[in-house]
C-alpha positions in Angstrom: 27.6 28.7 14.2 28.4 31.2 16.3 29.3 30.8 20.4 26.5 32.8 21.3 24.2 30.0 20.0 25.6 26.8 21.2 24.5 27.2 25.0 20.9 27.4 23.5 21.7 23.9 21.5 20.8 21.6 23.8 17.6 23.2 25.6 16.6 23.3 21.2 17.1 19.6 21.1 15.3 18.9 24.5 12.0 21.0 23.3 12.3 19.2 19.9 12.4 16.2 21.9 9.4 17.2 23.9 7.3 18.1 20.6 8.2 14.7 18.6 7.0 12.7 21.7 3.6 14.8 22.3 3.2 14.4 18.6 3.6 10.6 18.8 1.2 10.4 21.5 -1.3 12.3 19.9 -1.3 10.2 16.9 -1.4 7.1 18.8 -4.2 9.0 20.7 -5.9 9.8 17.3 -5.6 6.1 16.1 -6.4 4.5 18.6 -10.2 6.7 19.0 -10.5 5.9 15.1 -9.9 2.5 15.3 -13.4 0.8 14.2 -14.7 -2.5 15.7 -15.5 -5.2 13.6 -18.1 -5.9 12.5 -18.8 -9.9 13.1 -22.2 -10.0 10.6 -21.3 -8.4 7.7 -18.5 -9.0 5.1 -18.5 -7.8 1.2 -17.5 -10.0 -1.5 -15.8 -8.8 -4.7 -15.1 -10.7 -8.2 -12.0 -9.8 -9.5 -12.3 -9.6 -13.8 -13.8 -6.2 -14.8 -15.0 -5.5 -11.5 -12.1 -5.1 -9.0 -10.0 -4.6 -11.8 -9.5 -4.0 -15.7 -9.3 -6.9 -17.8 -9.1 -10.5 -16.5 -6.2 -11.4 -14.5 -5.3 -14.5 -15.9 -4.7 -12.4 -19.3 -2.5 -10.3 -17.1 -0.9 -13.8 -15.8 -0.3 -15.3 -19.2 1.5 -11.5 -20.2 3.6 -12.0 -17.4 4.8 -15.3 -18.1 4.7 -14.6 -21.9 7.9 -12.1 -21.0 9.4 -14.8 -18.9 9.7 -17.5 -21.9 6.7 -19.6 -20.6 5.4 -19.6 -24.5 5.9 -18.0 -27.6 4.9 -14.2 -29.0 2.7 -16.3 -32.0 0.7 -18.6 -28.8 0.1 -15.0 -26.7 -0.9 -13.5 -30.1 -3.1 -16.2 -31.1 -4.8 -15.5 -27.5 -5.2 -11.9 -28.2 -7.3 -12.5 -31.2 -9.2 -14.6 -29.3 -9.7 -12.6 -26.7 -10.9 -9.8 -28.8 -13.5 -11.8 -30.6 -15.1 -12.8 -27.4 -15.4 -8.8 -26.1 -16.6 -7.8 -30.1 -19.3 -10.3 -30.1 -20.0 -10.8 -26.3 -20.0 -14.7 -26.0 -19.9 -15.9 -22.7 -21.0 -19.8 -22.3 -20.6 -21.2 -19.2 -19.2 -24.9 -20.1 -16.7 -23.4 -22.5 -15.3 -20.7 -20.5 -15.2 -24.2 -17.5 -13.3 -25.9 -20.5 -11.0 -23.1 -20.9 -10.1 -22.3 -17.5 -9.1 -26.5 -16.9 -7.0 -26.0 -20.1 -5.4 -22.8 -19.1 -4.3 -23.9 -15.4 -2.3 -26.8 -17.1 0.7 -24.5 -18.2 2.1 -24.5 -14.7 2.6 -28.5 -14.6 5.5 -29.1 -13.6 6.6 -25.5 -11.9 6.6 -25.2 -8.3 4.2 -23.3 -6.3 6.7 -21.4 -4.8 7.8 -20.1 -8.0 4.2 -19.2 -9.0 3.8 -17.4 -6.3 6.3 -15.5 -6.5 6.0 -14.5 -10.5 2.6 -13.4 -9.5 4.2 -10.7 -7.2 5.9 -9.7 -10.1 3.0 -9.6 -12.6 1.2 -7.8 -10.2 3.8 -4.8 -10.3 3.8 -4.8 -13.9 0.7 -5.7 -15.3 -2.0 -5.5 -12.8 -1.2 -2.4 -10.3 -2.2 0.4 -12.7 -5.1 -1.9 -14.0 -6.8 -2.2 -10.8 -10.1 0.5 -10.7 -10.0 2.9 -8.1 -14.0 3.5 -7.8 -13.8 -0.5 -6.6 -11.1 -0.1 -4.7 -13.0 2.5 -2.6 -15.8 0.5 -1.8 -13.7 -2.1 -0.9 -11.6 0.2 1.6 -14.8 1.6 2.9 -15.9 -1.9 4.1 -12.6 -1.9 5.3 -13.2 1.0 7.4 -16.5 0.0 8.5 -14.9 -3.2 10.5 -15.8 -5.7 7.6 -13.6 -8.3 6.2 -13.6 -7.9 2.3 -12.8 -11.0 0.2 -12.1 -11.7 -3.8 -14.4 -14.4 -5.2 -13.0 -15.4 -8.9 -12.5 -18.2 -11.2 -8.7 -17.6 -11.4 -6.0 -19.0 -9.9 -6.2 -18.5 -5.7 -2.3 -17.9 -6.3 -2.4 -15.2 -8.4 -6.0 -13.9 -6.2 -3.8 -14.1 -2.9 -1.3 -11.5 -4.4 -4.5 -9.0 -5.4 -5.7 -9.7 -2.3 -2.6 -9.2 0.0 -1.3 -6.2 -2.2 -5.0 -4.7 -1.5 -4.8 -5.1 1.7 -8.1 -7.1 1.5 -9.1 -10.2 4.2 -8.4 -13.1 1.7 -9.5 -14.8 -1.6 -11.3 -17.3 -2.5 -10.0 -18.8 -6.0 -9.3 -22.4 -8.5 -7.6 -24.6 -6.8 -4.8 -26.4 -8.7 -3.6 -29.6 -7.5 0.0 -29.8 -6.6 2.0 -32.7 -5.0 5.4 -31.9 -3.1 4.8 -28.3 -3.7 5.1 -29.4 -7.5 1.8 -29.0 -9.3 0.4 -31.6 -11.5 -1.7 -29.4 -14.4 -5.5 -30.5 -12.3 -7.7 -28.8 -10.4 -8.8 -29.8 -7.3 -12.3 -29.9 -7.4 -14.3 -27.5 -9.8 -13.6 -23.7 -11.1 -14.6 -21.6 -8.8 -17.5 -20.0 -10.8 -21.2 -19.1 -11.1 -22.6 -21.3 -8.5 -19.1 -22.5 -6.8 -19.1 -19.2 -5.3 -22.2 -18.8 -3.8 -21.8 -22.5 -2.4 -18.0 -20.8 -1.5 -19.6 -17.6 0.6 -22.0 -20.0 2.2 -19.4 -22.0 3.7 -17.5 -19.1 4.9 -20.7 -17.5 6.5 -21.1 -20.5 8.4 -17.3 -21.0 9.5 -17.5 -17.0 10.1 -20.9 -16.3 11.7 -22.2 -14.0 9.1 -25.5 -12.9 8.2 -26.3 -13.4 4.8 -28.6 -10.7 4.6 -26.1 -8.2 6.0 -23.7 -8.9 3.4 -22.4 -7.3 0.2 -21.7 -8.7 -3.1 -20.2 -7.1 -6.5 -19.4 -8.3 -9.7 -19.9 -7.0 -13.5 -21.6 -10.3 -14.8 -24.9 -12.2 -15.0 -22.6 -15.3 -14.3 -22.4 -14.3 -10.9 -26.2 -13.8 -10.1 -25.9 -17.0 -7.9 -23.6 -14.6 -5.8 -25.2 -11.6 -6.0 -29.0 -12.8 -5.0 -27.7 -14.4 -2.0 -27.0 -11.5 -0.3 -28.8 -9.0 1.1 -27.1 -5.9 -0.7 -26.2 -6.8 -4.2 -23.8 -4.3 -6.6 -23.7 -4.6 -10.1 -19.8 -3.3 -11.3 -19.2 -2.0 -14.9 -22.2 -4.7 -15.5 -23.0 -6.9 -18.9 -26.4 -6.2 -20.3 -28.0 -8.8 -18.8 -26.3 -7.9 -15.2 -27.4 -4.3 -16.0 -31.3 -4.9 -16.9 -31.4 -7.4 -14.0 -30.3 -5.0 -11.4 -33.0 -2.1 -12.7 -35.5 -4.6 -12.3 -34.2 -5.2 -8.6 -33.5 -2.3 -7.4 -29.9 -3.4 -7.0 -27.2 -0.6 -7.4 -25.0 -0.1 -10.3 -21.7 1.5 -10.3 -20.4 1.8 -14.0 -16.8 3.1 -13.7 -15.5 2.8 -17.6 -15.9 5.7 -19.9 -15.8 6.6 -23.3 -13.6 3.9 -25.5 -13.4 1.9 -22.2 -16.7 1.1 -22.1 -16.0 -0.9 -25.9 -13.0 -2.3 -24.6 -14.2 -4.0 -21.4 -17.9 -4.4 -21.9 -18.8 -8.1 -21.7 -16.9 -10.5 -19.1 -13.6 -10.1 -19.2 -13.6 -13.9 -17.7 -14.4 -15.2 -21.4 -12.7 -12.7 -22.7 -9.2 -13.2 -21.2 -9.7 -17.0 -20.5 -9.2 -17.1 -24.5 -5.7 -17.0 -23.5 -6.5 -21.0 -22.7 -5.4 -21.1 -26.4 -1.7 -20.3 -25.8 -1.8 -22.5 -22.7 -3.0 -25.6 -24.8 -0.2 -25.3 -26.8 2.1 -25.2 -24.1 0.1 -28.3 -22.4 1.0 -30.4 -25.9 4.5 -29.6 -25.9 5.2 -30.4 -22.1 3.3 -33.5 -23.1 5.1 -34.0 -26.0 9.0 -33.8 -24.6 8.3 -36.0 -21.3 
C-alpha cells in the first residue's frame, strides 16, 4: 500500500463503520415492521406420516436404530416386506395398526429417554430431513407467518415428533406417550396411541387450555383415519390423501393438496402409518429377546 493511501485508512474504516451500523438499524427497522401479531384464535394442526413428510417416521426410526445395532438386517428386512404389502394392497385396520404401534414402542425398554432423544436428532439428519415435503412445509410456515402456532398431531412416538417439530421450527407436538420410570422407559404407553379419535379429543384439550376457536382452525392429514380431526375444524386439508380421504373431501368441499408425482404417487399412496408401523415386526422380535435374556 502505498503512503499516499494510509491517511485515507482510517476516515475508510469510520464510513464503513457508519454504513454497517445504518445497515443494522435498517434491518432491525425492517423486522421489527414485519413482525406479525399472533393470532390467539387460530392454530393449524399437521399429521406427520405422508403428510408433513414422506414415509412414516417410525420406519425412519427403526432405520436409524437398525444402523445402530438395535436389531438385525433379517428383523428390518422382514419389516420391509411387510411394509410393502400394506402400501400394494392398501390395508389399513384401525385395531391392528393400535396392536402394532403398542408392539413397536416396546424396543426401547430398557434405554433411557435421554438417549432416545438424542438418536432421534440423529435420525432426523439422516433419514428424515430430505424426506420431509416441501409443499407441506410451506403451509406450515405460512401459518407461521400469519401469527399461528402450528402443531404435529401423530401416532408416533412424541420423542421422535419433538425433534420434527423443533427442527421445523413448528410450536410443539402432540405424540404416544411411552411410560418411563427414572428417565428409564418401561416398553408401555401411557394411556392410548395417539390416533383417530385421540387426536381430536388431543386438539380439543388444547383449544380449551389455548383459547382457540375451533372453527378458525386448520387441520391436514392424508388419511380417512384422521376424519375425527379434520371435521372438527373449521378449515379441513386433505394432503397426498387415501381414496376414501380424497372422495370425502370432493364431497365437502374440503381442499386437497396432492404433492407426489409420477412413481411416488405408487410408492406412498395409502397410509404410511400402516404401512411403516409393519416395522412392529422387527420390534417384536427385539421385545422376545430382551424378554428372553432378563
Amino acid at each position: 500500500m502505498s503512503r499516499d493511501a494510509r491517511p485515507d485508512q482510517p476516515r475508510n474504516l469510520r464510513s464503513r463503520s457508519v454504513l454497517s451500523g445504518q445497515a443494522a438499524a435498517s434491518a432491525a427497522e425492517m423486522e421489527n415492521a414485519l413482525t406479525t401479531q399472533p393470532d390467539t384464535t387460530a392454530a393449524a394442526f399437521f399429521d406427520v406420516d405422508n403428510t408433513i413428510m414422506q414415509g412414516a417416521s417410525i420406519f425412519h426410526l427403526a432405520r436409524g436404530l437398525h444402523r445402530r445395532k438395535f436389531f438385525t438386517t433379517k428383523d428390518i428386512a422382514k419389516a420391509t416386506w411387510q411394509q410393502l404389502y400394506f402400501r400394494i394392497a392398501g390395508v389399513e385396520d384401525p385395531e391392528h395398526i393400535a396392536k402394532a404401534r403398542s408392539s413397536a414402542l416396546a424396543f426401547i425398554a430398557g434405554h433411557q429417554v435421554s438417549e432416545l432423544e438424542e438418536i432421534g436428532e440423529e435420525i432426523f439428519d439422516e433419514h428424515m430431513a430430505h424426506k420431509i415435503w416441501p409443499g407441506t412445509r410451506a403451509i406450515a410456515q405460512w401459518h407461521l407467518d400469519r401469527g399461528q402456532r402450528v402443531w404435529l398431531v401423530t401416532a408416533a412416538p412424541v420423542e421422535i415428533a419433538n425433534v420434527i417439530a423443533r427442527r421445523l421450527g413448528l410450536t410443539g407436538a402432540l405424540g404416544t406417550i411411552s411410560e418411563h420410570v427414572d428417565g428409564t422407559y418401561t416398553g408401555e404407553l401411557v394411556g392410548e396411541m395417539l390416533h383417530g379419535e385421540g387426536k381430536a379429543d388431543a386438539i380439543r384439550e388444547i383449544a380449551v387450555r389455548e383459547g382457540l376457536v375451533l372453527d378458525d382452525c386448520y387441520a391436514y392429514s392424508d388419511s380417512s383415519n384422521d376424519l375425527p380431526m379434520l371435521s372438527l375444524v373449521g378449515h379441513p386439508c386433505a394432503v397426498n390423501p387415501d381414496s376414501t380421504l380424497r372422495a370425502h373431501a370432493r364431497a365437502n368441499g374440503w381442499r386437497i393438496r396432492d404433492y407426489r408425482t409420477g412413481r411416488k404417487v405408487a410408492l406412498v399412496g395409502g397410509k404410511g402409518v400402516a404401512a411403516a408401523i409393519a416395522a412392529a415386526g422387527a420390534w417384536r422380535v427385539l421385545r422376545h429377546r430382551k424378554s428372553s435374556t432378563n
